[in-house]
VOSE-854505 format. One record per atom (N, C-alpha, C, O): x, y, z. Coordinates in steps of 0.2 Angstrom, whole numbers, padded with zeros to 4 digits, always signed. Atoms other than C-alpha are relative to their C-alpha. Layout:
! VOSE-854505
XYZ;...
//
This chain:
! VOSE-854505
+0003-0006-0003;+0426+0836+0839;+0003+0000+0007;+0002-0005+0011;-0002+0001-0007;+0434+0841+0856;-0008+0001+0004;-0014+0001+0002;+0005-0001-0005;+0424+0842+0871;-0003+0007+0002;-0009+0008+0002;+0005-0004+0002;+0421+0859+0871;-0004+0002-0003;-0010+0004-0001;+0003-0001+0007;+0416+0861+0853;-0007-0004+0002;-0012-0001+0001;+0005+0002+0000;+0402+0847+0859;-0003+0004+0005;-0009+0005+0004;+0003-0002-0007;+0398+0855+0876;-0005+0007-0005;-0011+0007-0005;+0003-0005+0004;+0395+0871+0865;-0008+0001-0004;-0012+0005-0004;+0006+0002+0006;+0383+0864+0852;-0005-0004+0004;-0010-0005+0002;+0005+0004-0002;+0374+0853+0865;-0003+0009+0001;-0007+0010-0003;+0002-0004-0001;+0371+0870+0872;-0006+0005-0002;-0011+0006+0001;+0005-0002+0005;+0364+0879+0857;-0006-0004-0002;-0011-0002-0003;+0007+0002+0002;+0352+0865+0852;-0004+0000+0007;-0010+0001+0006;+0004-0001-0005;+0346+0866+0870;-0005+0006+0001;-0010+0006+0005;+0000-0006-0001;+0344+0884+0868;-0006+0000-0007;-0010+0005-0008;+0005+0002+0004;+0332+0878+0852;+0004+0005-0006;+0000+0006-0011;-0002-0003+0004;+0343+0889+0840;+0002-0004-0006;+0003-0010-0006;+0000+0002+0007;+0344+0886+0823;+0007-0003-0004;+0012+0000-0003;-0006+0003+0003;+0358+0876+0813;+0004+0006-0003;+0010+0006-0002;-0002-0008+0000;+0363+0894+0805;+0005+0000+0004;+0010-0002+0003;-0004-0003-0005;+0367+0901+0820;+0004-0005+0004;+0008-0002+0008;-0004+0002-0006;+0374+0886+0830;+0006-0002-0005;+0011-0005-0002;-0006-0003+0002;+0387+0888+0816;+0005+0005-0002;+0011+0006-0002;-0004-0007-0002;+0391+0905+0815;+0003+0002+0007;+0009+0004+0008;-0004+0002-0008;+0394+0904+0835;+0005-0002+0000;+0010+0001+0002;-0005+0003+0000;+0405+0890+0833;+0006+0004-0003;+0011+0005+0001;-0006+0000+0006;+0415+0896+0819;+0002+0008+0005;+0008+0010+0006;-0005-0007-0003;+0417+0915+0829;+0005-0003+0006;+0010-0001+0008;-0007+0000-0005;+0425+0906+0843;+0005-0005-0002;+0010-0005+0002;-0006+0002+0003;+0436+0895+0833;+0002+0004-0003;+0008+0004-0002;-0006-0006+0001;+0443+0910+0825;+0001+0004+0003;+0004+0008+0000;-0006-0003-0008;+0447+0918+0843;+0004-0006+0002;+0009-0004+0005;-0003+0004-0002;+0455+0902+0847;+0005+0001-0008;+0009+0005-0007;-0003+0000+0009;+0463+0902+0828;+0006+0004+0003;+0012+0002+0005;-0002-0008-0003;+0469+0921+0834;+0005-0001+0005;+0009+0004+0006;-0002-0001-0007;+0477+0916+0850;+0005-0007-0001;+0010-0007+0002;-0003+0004+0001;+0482+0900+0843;+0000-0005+0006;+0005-0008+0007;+0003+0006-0008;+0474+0889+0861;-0003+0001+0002;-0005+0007+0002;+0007+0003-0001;+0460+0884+0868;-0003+0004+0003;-0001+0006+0009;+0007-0006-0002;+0445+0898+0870;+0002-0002+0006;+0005+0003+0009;+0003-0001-0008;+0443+0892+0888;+0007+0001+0003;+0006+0001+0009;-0005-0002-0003;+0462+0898+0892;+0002+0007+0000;+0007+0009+0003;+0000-0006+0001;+0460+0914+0888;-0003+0004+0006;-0008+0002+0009;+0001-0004-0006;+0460+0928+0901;-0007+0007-0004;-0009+0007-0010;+0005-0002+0001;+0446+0942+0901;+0004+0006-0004;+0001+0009-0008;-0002-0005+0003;+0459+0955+0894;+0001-0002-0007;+0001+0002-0012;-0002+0004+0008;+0465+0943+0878;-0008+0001-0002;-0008+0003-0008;+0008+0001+0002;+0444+0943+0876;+0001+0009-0003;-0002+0010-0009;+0002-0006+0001;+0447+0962+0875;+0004+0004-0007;+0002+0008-0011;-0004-0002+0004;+0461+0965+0865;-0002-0002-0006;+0000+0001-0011;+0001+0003+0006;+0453+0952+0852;-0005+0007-0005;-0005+0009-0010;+0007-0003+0004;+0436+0962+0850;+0003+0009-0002;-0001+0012-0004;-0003-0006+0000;+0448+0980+0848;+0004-0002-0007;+0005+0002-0012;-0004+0003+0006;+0457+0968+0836;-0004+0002-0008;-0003+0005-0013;+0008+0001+0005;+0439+0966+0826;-0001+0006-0003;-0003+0007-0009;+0004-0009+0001;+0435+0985+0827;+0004+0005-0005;+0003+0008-0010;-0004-0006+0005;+0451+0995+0822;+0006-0006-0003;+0012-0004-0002;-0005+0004+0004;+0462+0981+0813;-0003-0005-0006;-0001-0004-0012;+0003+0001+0005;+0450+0971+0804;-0006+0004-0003;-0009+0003-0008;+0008-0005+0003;+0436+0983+0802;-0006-0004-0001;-0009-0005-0006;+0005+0006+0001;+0422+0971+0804;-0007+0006-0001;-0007+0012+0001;+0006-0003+0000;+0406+0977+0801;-0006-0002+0005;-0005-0007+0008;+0004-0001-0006;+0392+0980+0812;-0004-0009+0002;-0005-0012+0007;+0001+0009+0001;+0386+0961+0808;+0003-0004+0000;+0001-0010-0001;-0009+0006+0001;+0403+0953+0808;-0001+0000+0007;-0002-0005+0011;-0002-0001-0006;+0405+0961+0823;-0004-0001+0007;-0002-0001+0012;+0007+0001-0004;+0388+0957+0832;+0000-0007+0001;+0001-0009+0007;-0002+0006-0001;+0390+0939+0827;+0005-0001+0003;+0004-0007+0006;-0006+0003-0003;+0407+0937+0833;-0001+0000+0009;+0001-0005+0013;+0002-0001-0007;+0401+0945+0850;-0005-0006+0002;-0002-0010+0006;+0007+0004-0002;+0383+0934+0851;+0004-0007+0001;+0003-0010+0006;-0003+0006+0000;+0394+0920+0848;+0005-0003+0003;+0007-0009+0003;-0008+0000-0004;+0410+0922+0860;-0004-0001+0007;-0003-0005+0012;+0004-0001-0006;+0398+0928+0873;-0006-0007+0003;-0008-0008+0008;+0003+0006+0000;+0388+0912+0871;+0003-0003+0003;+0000-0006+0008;-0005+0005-0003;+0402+0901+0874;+0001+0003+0008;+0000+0000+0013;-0004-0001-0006;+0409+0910+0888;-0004+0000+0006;-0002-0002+0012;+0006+0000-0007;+0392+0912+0899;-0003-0005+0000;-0007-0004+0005;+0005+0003+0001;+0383+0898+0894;+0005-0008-0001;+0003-0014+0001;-0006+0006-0001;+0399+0885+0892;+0005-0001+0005;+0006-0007+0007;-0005-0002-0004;+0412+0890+0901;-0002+0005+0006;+0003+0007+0010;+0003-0004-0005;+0399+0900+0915;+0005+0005+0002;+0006+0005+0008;-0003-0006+0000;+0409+0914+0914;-0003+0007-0002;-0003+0009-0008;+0003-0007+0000;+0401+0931+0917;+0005+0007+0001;+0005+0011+0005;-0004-0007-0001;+0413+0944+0912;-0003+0007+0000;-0005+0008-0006;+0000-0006+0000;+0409+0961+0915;+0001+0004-0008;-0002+0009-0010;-0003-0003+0007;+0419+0964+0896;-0008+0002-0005;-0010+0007-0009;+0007+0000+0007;+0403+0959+0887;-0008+0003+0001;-0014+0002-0001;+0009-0004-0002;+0390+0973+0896;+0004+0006-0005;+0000+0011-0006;-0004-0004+0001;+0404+0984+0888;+0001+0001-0008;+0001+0007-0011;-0002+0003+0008;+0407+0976+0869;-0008+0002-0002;-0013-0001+0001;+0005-0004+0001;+0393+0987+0860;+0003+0002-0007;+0008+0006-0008;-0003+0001+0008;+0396+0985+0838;-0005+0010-0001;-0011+0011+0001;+0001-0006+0004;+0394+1004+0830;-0006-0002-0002;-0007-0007-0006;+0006+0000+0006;+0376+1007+0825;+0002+0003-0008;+0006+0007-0010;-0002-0004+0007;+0375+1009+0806;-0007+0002-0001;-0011+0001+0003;+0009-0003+0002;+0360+1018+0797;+0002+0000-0009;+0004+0005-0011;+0001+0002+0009;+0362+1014+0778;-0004-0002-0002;-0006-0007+0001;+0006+0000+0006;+0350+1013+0765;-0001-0008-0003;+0002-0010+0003;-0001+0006+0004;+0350+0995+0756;+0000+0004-0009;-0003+0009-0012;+0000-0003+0008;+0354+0998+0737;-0004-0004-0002;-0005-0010-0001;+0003+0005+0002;+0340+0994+0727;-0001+0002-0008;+0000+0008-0011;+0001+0000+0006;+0337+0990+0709;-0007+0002-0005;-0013+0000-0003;+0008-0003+0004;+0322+0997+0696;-0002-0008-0003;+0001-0013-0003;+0001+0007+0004;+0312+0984+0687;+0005-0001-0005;+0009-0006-0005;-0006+0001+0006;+0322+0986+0673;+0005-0002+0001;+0007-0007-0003;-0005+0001-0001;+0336+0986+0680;+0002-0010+0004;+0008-0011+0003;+0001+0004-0003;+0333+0968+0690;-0003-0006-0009;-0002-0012-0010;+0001+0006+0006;+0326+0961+0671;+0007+0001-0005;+0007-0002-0011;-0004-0002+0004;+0341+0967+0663;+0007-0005+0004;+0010-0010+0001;-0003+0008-0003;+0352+0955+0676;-0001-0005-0002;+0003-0008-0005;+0003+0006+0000;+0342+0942+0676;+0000-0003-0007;+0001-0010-0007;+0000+0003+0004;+0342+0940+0657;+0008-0001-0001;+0010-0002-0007;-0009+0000+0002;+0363+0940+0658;+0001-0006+0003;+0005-0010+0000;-0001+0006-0001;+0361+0926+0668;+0002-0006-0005;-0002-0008-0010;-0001+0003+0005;+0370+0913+0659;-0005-0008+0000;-0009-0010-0005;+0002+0006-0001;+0365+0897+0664;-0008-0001+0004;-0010+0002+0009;+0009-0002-0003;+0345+0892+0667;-0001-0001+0008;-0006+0002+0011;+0003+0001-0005;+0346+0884+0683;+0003+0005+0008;+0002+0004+0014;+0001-0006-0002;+0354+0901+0691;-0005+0006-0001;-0008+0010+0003;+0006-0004+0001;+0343+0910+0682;-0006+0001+0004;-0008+0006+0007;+0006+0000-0006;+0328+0902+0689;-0002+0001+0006;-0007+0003+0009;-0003-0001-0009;+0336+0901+0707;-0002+0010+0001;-0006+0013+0004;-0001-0008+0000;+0339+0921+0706;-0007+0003-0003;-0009+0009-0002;+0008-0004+0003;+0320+0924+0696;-0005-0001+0006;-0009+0003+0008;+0004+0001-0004;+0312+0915+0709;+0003+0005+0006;-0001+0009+0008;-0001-0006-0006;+0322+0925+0724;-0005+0005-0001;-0009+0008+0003;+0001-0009+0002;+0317+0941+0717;-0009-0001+0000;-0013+0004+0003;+0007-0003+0000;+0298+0937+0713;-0004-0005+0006;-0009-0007+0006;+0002+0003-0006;+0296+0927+0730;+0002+0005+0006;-0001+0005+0011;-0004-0005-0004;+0308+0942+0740;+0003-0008+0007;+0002-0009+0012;-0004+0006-0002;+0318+0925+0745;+0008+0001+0005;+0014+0001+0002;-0009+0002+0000;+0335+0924+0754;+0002-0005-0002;-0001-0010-0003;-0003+0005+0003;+0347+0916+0746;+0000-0008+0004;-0002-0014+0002;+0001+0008-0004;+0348+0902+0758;-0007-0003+0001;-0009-0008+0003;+0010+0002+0001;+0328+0901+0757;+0000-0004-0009;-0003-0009-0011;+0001+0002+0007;+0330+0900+0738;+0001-0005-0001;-0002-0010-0002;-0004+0008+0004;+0343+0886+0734;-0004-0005+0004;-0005-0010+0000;+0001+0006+0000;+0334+0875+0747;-0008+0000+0001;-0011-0003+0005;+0006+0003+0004;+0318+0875+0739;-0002-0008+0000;+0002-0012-0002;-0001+0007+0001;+0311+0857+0741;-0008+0000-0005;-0011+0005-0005;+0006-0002+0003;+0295+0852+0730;-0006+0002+0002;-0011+0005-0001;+0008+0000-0006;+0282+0849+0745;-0001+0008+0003;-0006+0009+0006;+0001-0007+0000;+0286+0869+0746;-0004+0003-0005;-0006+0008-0003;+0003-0002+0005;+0276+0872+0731;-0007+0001+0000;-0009-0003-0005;+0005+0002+0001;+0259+0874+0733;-0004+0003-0002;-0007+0007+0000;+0005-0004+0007;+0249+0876+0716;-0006+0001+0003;-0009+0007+0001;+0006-0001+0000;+0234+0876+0722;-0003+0007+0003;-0009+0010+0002;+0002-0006-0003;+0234+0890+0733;+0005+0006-0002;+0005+0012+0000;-0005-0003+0004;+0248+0897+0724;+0005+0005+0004;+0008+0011+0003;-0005+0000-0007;+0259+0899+0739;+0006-0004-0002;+0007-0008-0006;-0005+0007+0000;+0277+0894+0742;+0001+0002+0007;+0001+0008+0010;-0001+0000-0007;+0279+0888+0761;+0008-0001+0000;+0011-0006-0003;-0008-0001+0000;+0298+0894+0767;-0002-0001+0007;-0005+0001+0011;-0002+0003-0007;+0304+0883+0780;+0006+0001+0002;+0010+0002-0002;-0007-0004-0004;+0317+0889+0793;+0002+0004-0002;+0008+0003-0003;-0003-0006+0003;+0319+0904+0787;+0003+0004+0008;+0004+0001+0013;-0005-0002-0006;+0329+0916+0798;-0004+0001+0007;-0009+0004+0007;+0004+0002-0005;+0324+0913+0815;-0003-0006+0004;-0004-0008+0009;+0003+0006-0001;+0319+0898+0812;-0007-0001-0002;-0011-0005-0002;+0008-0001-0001;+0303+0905+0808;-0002-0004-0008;+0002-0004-0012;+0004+0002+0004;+0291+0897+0794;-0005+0006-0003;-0009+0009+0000;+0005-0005+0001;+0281+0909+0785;-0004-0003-0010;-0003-0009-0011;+0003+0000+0005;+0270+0908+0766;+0002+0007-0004;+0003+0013-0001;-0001-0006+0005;+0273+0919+0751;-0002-0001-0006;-0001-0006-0008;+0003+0001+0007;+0263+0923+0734;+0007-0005-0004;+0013-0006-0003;-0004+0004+0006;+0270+0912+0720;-0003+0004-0006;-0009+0003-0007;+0005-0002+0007;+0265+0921+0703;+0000-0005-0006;+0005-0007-0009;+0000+0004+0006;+0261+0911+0690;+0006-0002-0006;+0007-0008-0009;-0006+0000+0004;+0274+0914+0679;+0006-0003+0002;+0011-0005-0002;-0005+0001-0005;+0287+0910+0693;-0002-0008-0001;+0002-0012-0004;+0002+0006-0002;+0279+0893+0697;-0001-0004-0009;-0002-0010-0009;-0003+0004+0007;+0281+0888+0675;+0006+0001-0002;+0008-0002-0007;-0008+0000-0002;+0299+0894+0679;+0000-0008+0001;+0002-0013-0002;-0002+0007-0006;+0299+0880+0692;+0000-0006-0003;+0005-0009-0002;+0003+0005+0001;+0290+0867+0685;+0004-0002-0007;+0005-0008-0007;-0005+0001+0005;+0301+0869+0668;+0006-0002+0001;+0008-0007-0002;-0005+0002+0000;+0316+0868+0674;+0001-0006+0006;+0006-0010+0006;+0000+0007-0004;+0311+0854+0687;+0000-0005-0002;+0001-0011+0001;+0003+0007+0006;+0307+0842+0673;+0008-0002-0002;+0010-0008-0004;-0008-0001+0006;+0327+0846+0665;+0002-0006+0005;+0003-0011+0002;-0003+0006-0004;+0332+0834+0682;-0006-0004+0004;-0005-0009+0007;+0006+0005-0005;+0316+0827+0692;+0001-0004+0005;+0000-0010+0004;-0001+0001-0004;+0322+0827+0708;-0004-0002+0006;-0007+0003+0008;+0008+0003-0004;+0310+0819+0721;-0001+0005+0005;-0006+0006+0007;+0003-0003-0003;+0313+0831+0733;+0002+0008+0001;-0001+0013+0003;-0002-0009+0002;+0325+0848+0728;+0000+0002-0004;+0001-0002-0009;+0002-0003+0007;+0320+0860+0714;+0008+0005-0001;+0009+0008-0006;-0007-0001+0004;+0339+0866+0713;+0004-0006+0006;+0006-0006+0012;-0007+0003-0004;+0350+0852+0717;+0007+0002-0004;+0007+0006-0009;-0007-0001-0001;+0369+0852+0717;+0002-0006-0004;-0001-0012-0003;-0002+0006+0002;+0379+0840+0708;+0007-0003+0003;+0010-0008+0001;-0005-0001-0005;+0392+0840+0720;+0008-0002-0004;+0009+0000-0010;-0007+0001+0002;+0412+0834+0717;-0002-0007-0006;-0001-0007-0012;+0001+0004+0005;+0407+0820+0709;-0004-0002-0004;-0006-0008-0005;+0003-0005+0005;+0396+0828+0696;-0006-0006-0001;-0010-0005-0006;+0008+0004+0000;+0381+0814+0699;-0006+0003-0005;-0006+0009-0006;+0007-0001+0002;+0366+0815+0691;-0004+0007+0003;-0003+0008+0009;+0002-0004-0006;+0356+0830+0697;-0006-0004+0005;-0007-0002+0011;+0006+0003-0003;+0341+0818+0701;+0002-0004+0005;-0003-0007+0008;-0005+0003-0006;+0354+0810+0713;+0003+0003+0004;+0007+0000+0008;-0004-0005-0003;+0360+0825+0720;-0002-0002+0011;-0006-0006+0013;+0001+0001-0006;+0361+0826+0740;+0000+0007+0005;+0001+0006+0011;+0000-0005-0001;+0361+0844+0743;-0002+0005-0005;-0002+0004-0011;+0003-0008+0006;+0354+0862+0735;+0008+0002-0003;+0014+0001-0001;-0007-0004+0003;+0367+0871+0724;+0001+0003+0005;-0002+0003+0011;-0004-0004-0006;+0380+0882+0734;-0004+0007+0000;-0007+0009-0005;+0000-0008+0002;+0377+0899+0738;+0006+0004-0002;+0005+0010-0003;-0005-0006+0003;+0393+0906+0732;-0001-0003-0009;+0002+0000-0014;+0000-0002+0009;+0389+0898+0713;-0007+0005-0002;-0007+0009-0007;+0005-0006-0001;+0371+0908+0716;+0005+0008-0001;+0006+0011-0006;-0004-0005-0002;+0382+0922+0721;+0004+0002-0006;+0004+0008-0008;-0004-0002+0006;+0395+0921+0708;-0003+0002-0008;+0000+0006-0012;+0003-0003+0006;+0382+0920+0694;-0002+0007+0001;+0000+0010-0003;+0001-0007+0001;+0375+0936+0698;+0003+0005+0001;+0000+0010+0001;-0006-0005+0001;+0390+0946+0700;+0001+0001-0009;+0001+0006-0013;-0001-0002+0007;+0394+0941+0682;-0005+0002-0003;-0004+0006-0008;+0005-0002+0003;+0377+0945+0677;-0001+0008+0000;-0002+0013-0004;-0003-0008-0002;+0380+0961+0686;+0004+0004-0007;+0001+0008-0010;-0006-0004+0002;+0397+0965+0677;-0003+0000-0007;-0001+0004-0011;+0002-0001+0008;+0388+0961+0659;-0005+0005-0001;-0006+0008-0006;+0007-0003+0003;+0373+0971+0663;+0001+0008-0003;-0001+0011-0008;-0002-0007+0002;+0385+0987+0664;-0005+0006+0005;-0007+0011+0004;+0004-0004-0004;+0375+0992+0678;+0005+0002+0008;+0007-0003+0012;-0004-0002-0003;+0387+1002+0691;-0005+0003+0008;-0005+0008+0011;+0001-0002-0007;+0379+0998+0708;+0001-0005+0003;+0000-0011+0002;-0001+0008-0006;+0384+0987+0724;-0004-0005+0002;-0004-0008+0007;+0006+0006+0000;+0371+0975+0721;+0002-0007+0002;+0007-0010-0001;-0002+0008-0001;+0371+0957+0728;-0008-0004-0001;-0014-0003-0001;+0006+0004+0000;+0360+0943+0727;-0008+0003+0005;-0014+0003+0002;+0004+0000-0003;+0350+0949+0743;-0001+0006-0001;-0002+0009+0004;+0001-0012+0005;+0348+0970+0732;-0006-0005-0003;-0011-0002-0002;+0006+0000+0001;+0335+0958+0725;-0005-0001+0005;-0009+0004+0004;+0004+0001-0006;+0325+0953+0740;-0004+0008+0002;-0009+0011+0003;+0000-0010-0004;+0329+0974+0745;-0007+0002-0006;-0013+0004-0004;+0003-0002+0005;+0321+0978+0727;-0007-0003+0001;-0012+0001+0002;+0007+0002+0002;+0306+0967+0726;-0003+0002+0006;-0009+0002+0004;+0004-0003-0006;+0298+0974+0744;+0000+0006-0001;-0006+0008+0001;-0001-0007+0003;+0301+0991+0737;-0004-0001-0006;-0008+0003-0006;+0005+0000+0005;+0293+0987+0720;-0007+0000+0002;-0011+0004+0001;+0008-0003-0001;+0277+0982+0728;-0002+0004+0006;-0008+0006+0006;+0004-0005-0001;+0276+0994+0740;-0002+0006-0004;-0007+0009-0003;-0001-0005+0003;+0278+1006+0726;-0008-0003-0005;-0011+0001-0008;+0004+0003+0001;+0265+0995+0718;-0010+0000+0004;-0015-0002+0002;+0005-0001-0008;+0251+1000+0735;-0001-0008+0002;-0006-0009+0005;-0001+0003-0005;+0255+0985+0741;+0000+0001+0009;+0005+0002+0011;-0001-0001-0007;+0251+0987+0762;+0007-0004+0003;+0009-0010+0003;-0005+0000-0004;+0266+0989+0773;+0000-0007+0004;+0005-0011+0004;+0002+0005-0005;+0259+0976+0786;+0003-0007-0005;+0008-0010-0003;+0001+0007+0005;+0257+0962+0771;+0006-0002+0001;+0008-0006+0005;-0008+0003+0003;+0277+0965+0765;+0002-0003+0005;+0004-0009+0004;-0007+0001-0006;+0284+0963+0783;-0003-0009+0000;+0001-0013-0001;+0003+0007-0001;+0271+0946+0784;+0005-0004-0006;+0007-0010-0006;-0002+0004+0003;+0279+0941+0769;+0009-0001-0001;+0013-0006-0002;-0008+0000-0002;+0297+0946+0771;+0003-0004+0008;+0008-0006+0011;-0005+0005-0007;+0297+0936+0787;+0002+0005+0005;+0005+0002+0009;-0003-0005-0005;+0302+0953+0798;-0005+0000+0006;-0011+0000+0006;+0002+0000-0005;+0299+0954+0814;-0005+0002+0004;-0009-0001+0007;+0001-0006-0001;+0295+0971+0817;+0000+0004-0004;+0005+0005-0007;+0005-0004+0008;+0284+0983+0804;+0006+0005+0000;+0009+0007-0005;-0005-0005+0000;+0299+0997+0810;+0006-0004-0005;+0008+0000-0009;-0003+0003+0004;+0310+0985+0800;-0001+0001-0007;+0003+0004-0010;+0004-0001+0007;+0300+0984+0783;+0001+0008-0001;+0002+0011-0006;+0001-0008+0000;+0299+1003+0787;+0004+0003-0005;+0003+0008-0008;-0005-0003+0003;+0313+1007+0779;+0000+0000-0007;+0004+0003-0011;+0002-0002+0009;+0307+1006+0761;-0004+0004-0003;-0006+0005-0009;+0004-0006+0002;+0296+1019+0763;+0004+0006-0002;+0001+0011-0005;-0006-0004+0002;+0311+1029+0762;+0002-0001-0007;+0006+0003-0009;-0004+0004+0006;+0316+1018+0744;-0005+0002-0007;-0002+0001-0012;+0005+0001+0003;+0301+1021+0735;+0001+0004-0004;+0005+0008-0002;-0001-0005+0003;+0299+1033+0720;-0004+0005+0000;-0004+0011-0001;+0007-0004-0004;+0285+1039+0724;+0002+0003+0005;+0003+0009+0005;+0000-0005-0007;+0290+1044+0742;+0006+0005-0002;+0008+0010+0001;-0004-0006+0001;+0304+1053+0733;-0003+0006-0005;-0001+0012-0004;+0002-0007+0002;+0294+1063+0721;-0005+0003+0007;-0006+0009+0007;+0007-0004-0005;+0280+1067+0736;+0008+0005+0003;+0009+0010+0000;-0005-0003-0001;+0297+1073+0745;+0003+0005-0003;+0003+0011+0000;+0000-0005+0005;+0302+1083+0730;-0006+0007-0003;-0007+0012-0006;+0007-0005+0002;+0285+1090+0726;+0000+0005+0010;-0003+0010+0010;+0003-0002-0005;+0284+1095+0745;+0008+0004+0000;+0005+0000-0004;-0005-0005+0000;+0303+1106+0744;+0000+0004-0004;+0001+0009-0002;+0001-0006+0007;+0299+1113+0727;-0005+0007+0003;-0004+0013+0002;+0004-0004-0003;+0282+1120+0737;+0003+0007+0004;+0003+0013+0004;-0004-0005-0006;+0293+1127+0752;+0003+0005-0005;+0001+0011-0004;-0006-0004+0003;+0306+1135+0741;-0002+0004-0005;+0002+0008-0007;+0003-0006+0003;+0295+1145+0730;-0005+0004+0003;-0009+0006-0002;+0000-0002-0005;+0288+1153+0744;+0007+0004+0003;+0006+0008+0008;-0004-0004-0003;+0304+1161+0747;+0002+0006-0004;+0005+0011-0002;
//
């Protein structure tokens, strides 16, 4: 590890950020150094500019590539390198306004039973009837589980924050089923890693790109023709229960959002709010 790569990361855990982000940072400013082919800290304030112009109209980054690439370059440079450029009052990522794609019930049991393999399966049923990120799912551990009050507590979730979320019954004899196949002491999806160990010996959660890969294929068998990802369930199941009268307030408490303007946007998703919508146009327009 060079010295500034250390200098860097002493930085962020000072800063109390989360192991997440003090890799996403790192890794945006190794590939500007990648880019330039030498050391971040030699770089002039216009190479900084020409990079972030590079991101915009040559690689097309999206609003969140392109956010992180900033939070993370901008970190280094003012916080390690105490470099206060002017560049970065300047460097402002395109707002987007887009919809999330979300899936019907049917549609979300019509995946999930394409799933081939059980401990995919479980991993992606429980996302969906928990409203889990992916990186929250796979690292389920058991002391998460709690029968009794029929909770599951998700530690470090994005933020860092810790929050509780309903468990449904039927979820949690998923869990308990497929936890017996390996009886793991402390993850309920372990990894078998390269050298294909036992799962009850494993030392990490499964990956998230074999998560990811299972439900693409589940995807392509369902024959269902939308840009759906692992995180389209999470989108879906906050939309089911509002559409269920679920309170708004509750979702955001249990989605972990921040800000209820956040959660908001599924009042937009709902199907209900689209016939109320339709019923209140049909009104106008026969009227004319």
């Amino acid at each position: 590890m060079t010295e500034l790569r250390k200098r860097m990361i002493e930085s962020l855990q000072l800063r109390g950020l989360s192991e997440r982000t003090q890799e996403a940072y790192t890794r945006a400013v190794r590939q500007l150094a990648e880019h330039y082919h030498k050391s971040p800290d030699l770089l002039t304030e216009e190479e900084l500019r020409q990079y972030f112009l590079h991101l915009i109209n040559v690689k097309h980054y999206s609003r969140n590539t392109t956010t992180i690439a900033l939070c993370g370059i901008k970190f280094f440079f003012e916080q390690t390198l105490n470099r206060n450029w002017s560049l970065f009052k300047i460097v402002r990522p395109a707002p987007e306004h887009k919809l999330p794609v979300i899936l019907s019930l049917e549609e979300v049991r019509e995946i999930l039973h394409r799933v081939r393999l059980p401990r995919y399966r479980v991993c992606l049923s429980t996302i969906y009837a928990c409203g889990l990120r992916l990186q929250e799912g796979i690292r389920l551990a058991v002391p998460d589980i709690d029968s009794a009050r029929m909770m599951i507590h998700v530690r470090h979730g994005k933020g860092n924050k810790d929050r509780y979320v309903p468990l449904p019954q039927r979820t949690l004899e998923l869990l308990r089923d497929y936890w017996v196949t390996h009886r793991h002491p402390a993850l309920i999806f372990p990894a078998e890693g390269r050298e294909h160990l036992a799962l009850s010996q494993a030392t990490e959660p499964m990956s998230k790109s074999s998560v990811q890969d299972a439900f693409r294929a589940a995807l392509k068998q369902s024959g269902i023709h939308k840009l759906a990802s692992v995180h389209t369930l999470r989108h879906s199941w906050a939309t089911h229960l509002l559409e269920a009268g679920v309170h708004l307030r509750l979702i955001q408490e249990y989605l972990g959002h921040r800000s209820p303007a956040t959660t908001s946007i599924y009042t937009h998703l709902t199907a209900r709010a689209e016939e109320l919508g339709a019923e209140a146009i049909n009104r106008v327009i026969d009227q004319l």
